[in-house]
LUMMIMI-368651 format. One line per 3 residues: number of its first residue (from 1); their letters; for each residue z, y, x of C-alpha. Coordinates in pm, whole numbers. Layout:
# LUMMIMI-368651
NUM = a = Z,Y,X  ...;
This chain:
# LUMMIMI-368651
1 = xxx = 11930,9452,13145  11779,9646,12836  12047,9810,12669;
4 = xxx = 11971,9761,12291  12133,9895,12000  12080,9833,11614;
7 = xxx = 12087,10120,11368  12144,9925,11025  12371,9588,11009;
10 = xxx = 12224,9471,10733  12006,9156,10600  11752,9190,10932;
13 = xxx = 11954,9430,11134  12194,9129,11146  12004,8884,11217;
16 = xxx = 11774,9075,11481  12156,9174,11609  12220,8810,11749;
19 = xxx = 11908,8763,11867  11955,9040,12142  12272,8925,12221;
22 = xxx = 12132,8561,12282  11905,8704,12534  11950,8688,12914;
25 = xxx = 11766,9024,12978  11938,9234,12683  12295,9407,12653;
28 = xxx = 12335,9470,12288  12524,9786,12318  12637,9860,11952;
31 = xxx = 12515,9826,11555  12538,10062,11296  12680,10070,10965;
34 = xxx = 12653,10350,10653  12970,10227,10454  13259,10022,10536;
37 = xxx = 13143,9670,10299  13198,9341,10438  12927,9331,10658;
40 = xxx = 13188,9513,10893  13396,9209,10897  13028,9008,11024;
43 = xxx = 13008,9237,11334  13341,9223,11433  13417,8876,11404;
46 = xxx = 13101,8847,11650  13244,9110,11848  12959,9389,11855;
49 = xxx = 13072,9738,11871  13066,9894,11550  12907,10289,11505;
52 = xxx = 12889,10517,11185  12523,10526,11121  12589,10887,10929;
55 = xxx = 12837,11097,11086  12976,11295,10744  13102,10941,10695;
58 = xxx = 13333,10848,10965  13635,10944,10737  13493,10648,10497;
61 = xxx = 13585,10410,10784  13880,10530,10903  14041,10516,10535;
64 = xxx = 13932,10144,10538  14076,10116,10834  13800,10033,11087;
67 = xxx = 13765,10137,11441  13476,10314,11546  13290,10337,11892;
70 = xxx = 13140,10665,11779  12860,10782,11606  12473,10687,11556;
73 = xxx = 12403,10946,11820  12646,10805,12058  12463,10485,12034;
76 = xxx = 12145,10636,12109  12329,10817,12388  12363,10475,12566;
79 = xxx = 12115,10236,12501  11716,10225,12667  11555,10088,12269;
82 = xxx = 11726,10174,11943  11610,9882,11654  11564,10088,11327;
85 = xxx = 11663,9800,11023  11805,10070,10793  11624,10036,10450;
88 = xxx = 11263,10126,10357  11218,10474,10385  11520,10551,10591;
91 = xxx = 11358,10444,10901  11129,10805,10879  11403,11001,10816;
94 = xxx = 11546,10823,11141  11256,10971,11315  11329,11281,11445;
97 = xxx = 11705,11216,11557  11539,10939,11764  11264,11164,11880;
100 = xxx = 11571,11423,11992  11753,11168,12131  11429,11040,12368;
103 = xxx = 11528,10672,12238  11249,10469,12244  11253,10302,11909;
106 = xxx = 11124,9971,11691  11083,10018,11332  11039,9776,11035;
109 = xxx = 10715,9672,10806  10902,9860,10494  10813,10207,10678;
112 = xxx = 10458,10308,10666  10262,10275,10990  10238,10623,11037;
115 = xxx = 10580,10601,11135  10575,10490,11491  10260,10483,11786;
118 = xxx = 10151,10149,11709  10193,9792,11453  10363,9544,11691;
121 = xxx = 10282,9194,11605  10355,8914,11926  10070,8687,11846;
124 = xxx = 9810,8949,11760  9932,9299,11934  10169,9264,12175;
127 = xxx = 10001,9487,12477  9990,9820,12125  10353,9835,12251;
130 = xxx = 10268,9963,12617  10344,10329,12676  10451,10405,12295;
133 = xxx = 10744,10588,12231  10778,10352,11915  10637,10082,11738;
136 = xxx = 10630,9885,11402  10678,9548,11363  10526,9490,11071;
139 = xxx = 10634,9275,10768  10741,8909,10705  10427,8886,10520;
142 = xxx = 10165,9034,10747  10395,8891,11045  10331,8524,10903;
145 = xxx = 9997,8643,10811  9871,8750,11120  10028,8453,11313;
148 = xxx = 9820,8218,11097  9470,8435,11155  9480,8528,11483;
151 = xxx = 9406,8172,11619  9188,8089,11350  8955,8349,11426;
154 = xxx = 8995,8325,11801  8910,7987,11785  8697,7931,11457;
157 = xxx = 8578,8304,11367  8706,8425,11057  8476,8555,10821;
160 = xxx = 8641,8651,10507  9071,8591,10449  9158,8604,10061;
163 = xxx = 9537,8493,10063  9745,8503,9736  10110,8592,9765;
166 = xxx = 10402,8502,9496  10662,8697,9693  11071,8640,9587;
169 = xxx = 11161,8891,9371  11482,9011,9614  11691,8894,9876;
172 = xxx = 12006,8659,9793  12268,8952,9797  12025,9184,9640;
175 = xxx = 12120,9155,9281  12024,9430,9219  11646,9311,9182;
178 = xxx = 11420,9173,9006  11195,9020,8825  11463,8787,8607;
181 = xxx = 11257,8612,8418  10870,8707,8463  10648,8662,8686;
184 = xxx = 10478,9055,8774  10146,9151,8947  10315,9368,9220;
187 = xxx = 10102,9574,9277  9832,9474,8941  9550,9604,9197;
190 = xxx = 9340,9459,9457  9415,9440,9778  9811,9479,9776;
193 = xxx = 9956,9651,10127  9962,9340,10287  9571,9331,10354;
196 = xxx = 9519,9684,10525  9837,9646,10696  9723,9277,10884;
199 = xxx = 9444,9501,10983  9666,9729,11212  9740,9371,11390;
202 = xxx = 9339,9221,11312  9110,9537,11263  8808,9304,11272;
205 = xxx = 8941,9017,11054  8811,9081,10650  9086,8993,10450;
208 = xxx = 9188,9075,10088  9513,8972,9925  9641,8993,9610;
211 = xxx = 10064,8968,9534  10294,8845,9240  10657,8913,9220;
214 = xxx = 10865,8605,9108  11231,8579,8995  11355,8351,9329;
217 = xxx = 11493,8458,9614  11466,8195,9909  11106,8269,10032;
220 = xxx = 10751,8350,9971  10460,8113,9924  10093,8187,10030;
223 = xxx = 9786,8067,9920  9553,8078,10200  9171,8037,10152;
226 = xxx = 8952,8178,10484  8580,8108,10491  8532,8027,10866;
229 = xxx = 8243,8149,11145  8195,7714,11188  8300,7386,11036;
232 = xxx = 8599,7278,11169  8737,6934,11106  9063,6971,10897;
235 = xxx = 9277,6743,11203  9103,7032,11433  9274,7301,11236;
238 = xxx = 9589,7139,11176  9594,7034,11589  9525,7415,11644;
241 = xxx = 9809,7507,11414  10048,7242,11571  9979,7417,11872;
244 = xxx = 10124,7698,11761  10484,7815,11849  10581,7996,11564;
247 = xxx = 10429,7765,11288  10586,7480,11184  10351,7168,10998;
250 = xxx = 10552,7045,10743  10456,6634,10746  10414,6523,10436;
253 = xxx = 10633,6219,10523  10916,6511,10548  10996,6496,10121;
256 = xxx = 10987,6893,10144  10857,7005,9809  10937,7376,9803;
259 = xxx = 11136,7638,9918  11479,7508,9876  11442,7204,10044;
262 = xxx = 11285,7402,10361  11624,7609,10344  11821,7276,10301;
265 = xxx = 11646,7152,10598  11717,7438,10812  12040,7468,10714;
268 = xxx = 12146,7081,10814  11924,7116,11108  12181,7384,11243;
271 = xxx = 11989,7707,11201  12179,7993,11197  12184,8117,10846;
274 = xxx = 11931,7855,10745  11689,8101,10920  11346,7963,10944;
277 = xxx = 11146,8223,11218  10837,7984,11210  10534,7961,10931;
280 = xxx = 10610,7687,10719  10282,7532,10631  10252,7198,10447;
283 = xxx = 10038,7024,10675  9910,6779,10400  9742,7146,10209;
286 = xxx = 9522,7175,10497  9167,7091,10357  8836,7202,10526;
289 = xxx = 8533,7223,10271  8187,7321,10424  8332,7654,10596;
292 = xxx = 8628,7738,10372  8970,7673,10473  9257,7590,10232;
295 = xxx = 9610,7560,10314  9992,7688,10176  10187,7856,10372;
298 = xxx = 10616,7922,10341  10750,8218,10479  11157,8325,10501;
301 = xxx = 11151,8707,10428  11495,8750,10624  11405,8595,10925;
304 = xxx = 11044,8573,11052  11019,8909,11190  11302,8861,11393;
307 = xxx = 11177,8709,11716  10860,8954,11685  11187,9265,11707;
310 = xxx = 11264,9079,12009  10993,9105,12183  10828,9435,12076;
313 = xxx = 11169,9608,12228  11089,9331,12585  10708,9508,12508;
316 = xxx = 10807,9877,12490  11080,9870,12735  10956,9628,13043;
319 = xxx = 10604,9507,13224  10672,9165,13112  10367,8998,12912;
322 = xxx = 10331,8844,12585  10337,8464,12658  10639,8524,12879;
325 = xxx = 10850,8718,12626  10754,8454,12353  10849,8184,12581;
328 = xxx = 11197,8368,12651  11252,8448,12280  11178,8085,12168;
331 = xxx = 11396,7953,12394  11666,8181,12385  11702,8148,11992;
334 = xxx = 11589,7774,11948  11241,7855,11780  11114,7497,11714;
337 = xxx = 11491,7380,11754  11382,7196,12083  11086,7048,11932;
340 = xxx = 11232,6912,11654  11136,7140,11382  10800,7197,11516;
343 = xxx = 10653,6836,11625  10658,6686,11284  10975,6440,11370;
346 = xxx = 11196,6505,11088  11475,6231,10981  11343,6055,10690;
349 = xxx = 11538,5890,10378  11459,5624,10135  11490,5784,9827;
352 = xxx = 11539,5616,9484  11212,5510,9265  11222,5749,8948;
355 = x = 11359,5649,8615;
């Protein structure tokens, strides 16, 4: 058993939380929390042990009258990986104390890639992981981004990648965000982050991308164009993509027009949190002209990068390889739901002809 522990309860540390419990070959020892809010209430009711992630702080729980199993270095004390989800930037400060503690560690795409040995993505750069003290799994967007690429150029070559992203502008509970009504060039330059950083996953794949902010929250939309090494046939492409685990074709028979009907569907469907961990690409976008590929692409910034955490801590902590820890984290947390989110068979309702 890999004894796991979060540092950082939060939006991913959450989610990436129940996903080591759910697996056979993990004990999830403990998560971490920097204030008392309700998230608290989450982890108990689940039934996780809960530690201070800052230690000045303890008195902050005990006044709102919440047990503690100890500290964050008590957690580190007793677990093999630590799973850094604290908030951008706080993951380097992390560092060290990890570093002193000899915890192995897995950090998030907000922290630069400086931060750890090696930019873990499960598709692309699963074997970066072996004999690193710590890796990065990197962001929702590259994560999606590299999931989409990496069989396109294995199977098609990939000559040139210009994707453009209108990202959501925060998280649901981050109301403390923006854009509110706008749409921003974030950043106004070419390439954004998300380029460079799918080259730690793809160094040899060209790709340039250019990002909007937008005042939504469910999930970010990509428009892909790649100009191919050959001429595939567009039902070539979309049977590659099909083939793919952690993409989902949306059939155009489906009636999902956007964003909130994806998180509709997920919800009803029985994900947890109306999580969707796969690509969401609208199979009826695919179009092949001469060499150039077009397609759109959905991707749910809270949950994508959570079966990658999974197996980068399988990656840095056992000998098991990267087909076998994707098969046990797909089946462990229902990627696909069984087959039914992923093979296209989606109930379908007659809806009312328009006014």
């Amino acid at each position: 058993m890999i004894r796991v522990g979060v540092n950082g309860y939060g939006t991913i540390g959450k989610r990436v939380a129940d996903a080591v419990a759910a697996q056979a070959d993990m004990e999830l020892v403990g998560v971490t929390k920097a204030s008392p809010d309700y998230g608290v209430e989450t982890a108990s009711r689940r039934g996780y042990d809960l530690y201070a992630a800052v230690e000045d702080r303890t008195d902050r729980f005990a006044a709102a009258g919440v047990d503690l199993a100890g500290t964050l270095g008590d957690l580190l004390d007793a677990v093999d990986v630590i799973v850094d989800c604290a908030p951008s930037g706080v993951g380097e400060r992390n560092a060290p104390v990890y570093e002193a503690h000899d915890t192995p560690a897995v950090f998030q795409g907000g922290e630069d890639a400086a931060v750890a040995d090696a930019s873990f993505n499960a598709r692309g750069r699963f074997e970066a992981a072996r004999g690193a003290d710590s890796v990065r799994v990197v962001s929702c967007n590259t994560t999606a981004l590299s999931r989409l690429l990496a069989p396109l150029d294995e199977t098609f070559g990939v000559e040139k990648a210009r994707v453009t992203l209108v990202r959501r502008g925060g998280d649901p509970n981050e109301t403390d965000r923006g854009p509110i009504n706008d749409i921003v060039p974030d950043p106004a330059t070419v390439p954004s982050h998300h380029g460079p950083d799918v080259n730690e996953i793809l160094p040899d794949v060209a790709v340039d991308t250019a990002a909007l902010k937008a005042p939504v929250t469910a999930m970010h939309t990509h428009s892909v164009n790649v100009t191919l090494a050959t001429e595939p046939d567009p039902a070539a492409v979309r049977d590659l993509l099909a083939g793919e685990s952690r993409i989902f074709l949306i059939p155009e028979a489906a009636g999902i027009d956007g964003a909130g009907a994806l998180k509709d569907y997920a919800a009803d469907a029985g994900r947890p949190r109306g999580d969707l961990w796969e690509n969401c690409v609208w199979e009826e976008s695919i179009s092949v002209t001469g060499r150039d590929l077009y397609l759109f692409q959905n991707v749910h910034q809270e949950a994508d990068v959570v079966p990658e955490n999974v197996d980068a801590v399988r990656a840095l902590a056992t000998d098991v390889d990267a087909a076998e820890s994707v098969a046990r984290t797909n089946e462990t947390l229902g990627v696909g739901l069984d087959g039914r989110l992923g093979d296209g068979e989606l109930p379908r309702t007659e809806l009312p002809a328009d006014d």
